[in-house]
N, C-alpha and C positions, 0 to 999 in steps of 0.2 A: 363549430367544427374547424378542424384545422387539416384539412386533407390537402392542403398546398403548401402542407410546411417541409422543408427538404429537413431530414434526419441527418441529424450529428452522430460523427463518429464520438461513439462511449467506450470513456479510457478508463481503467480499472486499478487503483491500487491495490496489491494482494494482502501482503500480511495483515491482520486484524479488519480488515475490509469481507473479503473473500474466506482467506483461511482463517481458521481457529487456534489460537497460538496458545490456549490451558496449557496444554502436556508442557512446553515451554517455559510459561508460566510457573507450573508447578515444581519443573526440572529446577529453577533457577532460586525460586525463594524456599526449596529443601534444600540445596546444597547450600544457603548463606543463611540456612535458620531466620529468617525471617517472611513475613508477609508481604511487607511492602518491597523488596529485593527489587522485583521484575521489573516495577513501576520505573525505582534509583537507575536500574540498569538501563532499559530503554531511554530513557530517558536523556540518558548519557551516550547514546549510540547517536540519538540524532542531534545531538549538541555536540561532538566530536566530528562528526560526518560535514558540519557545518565549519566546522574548524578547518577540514580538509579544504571545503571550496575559498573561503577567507587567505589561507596560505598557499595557493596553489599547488596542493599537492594532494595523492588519492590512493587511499587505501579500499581493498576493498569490503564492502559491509562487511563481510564477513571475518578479516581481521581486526575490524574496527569493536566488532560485537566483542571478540575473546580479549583485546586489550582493555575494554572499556569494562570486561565483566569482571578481572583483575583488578581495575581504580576499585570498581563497585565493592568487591571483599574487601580493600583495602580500606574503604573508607566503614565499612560495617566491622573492623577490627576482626574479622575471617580469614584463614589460611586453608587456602583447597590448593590441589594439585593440578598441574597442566590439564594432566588426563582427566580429573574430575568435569573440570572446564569443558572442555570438550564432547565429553560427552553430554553435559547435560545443555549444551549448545547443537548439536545433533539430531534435538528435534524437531529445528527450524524444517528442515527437508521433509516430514514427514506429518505436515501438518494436515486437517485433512478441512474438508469444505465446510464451513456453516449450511448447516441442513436448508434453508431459503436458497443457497447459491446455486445448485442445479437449474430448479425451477425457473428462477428469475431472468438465467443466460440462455435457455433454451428458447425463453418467449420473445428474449429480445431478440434473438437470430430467426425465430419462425417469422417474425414481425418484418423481419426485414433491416437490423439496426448492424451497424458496423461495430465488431468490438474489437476491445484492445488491451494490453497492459502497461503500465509505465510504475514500475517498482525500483527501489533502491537495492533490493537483493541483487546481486552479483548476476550474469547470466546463469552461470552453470547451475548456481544454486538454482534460480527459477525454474529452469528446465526441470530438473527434481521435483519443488516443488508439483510445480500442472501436472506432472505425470503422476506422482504418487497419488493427488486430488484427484485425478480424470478428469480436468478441466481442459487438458492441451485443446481439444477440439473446437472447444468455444472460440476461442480468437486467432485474428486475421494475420493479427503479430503480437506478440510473448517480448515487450521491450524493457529492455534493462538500462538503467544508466550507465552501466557498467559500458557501455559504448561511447558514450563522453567522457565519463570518468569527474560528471559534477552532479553534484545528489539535489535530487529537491529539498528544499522549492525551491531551487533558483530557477528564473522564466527562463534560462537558456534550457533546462531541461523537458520544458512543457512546448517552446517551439520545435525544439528538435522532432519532438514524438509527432508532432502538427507533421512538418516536411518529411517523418519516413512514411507517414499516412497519407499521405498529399492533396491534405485539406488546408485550410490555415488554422489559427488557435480559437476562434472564434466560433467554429463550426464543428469544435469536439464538446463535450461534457465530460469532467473529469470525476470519478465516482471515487468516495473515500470516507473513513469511518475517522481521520483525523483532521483536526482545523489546521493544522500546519500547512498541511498539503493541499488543502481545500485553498488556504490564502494562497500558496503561492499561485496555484493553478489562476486562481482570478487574477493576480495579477500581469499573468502574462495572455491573457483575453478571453481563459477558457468558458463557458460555463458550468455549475460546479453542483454537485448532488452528494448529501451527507448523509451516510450509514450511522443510524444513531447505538451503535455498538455497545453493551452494559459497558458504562465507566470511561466512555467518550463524549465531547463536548466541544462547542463548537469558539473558535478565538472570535470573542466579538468586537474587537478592533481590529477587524478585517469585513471585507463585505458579506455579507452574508448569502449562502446556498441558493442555488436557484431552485433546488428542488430538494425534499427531507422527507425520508422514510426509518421505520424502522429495520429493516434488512433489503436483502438482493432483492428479492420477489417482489415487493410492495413498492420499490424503486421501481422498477422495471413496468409495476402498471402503470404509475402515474404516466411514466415516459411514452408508453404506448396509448395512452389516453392522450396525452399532449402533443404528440404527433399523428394521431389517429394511425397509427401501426397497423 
C-alpha cells in the first residue's frame, strides 16, 4: 500500500494525447492527395518549432502549422491555395476527446489528483480547443507555452509549468502519447506517463515512462492504484 504517498500534480499534453486529431488528419492528406501527408506535416511543425527555440525567435504554433503546411505541398510537388490551407487547418480548434478522456480525468479529480495542461498550442487556440471538447472543467490551469514563447521540450518549459503550479518538477507527472515530450519532460526532473496512441512510440534513447497505459482511463487507474487515490 502506498497511502503515504503525497500525489503529483498530472500535467497533460492535449493534441493526440487528449484530443483526436483524424478530422485533421484527414483534412490534411486530402488536400495534398496523399496518405502519409499529416505524418510529413507534423512532423515538420515540431522540427521548425524547434528551430524557433535554437534561433531565438517564436512563432506561434499556429503560424508555424500553415507555414510548415506550405514547405509540406511544396515538398509533395502540390499547389493548394491560402484558403484551402486554412481551412483544412481549422480543425485543430474543433477536435474532440478520445472517448477514455472523460472517464479517466474525472477519476483523477474524484481521487483527489491535481490536473493540468502544458501544450504547444497557442493559448487562444487552447481555450477553443477545452471548450469545444468540455474538458475546460477538468483542470486547475489550461498552460500554454505561448506564455514563454519556448516550445517543448525544452526543460525551461517544464520548469516553468512546475513554478505556475507551485510544486517543483519532480512532484508532477507529465502525461503524453509522444516520446519527444516525454524525453524532455524527464529530463527536466518530471515523472513521465505514455499514452500508447495507434501509430505512437516511445524514443528509446531517452529514459523510459514511469508509467504506460493504453489511453486516459487505464492511466489514471494505474495512477490511483499507485497512489492509493
Amino acid at each position: 500500500m502506498n497511502s503515504n504517498r503525497t500525489k503529483p500534480v498530472i500535467v497533460f499534453d492535449v493534441n493526440e494525447t487528449l484530443l483526436d486529431m483524424a478530422p485533421l488528419k484527414t483534412n490534411i492528406n486530402t488536400l495534398l492527395e496523399e496518405p502519409q501527408a499529416f505524418r510529413i506535416w507534423f512532423g515538420m511543425v515540431l522540427h521548425y518549432s524547434l528551430v524557433d527555440n535554437c534561433t531565438d525567435q517564436y512563432h506561434d504554433f499556429s503560424n508555424i502549422a500553415g507555414a510548415v503546411l506550405k514547405m509540406t505541398a511544396a515538398s509533395l510537388n502540390k499547389t493548394v491555395s491560402d484558403e484551402d490551407m486554412k481551412k483544412a487547418l481549422s480543425a485543430i480548434k474543433t477536435l474532440k476527446a478520445y472517448p477514455d478522456v472523460e472517464k479517466g480525468l474525472t477519476l483523477l479529480q474524484d481521487k483527489g489528483f491535481r490536473l493540468a495542461t502544458l501544450t504547444n498550442s497557442p493559448e487562444y487556440a487552447l481555450k477553443e480547443q477545452l471548450t469545444n471538447s468540455n474538458l475546460t472543467n477538468h483542470f486547475e490551469l489550461a498552460l500554454s507555452i505561448d506564455a514563454i514563447k519556448k516550445y517543448k521540450p525544452t526543460a525551461e518549459t517544464y520548469v516553468w509549468a512546475a513554478e505556475k503550479l507551485s510544486v517543483k518538477p519532480e512532484e508532477m507527472i507529465m502525461i503524453a502519447a509522444h516520446g519527444w515530450d516525454l524525453a524532455g519532460a524527464a529530463n527536466a526532473g518530471l515523472a513521465t506517463g505514455f499514452i500508447a496512441r495507434e501509430g505512437q512510440s516511445l524514443y528509446t534513447l531517452s529514459k523510459g515512462p514511469d508509467y504506460e497505459a493504453s489511453d486516459i482511463l487505464a492511466m489514471a487507474e494505474k495512477l490511483v492504484a499507485a497512489y492509493n487515490g
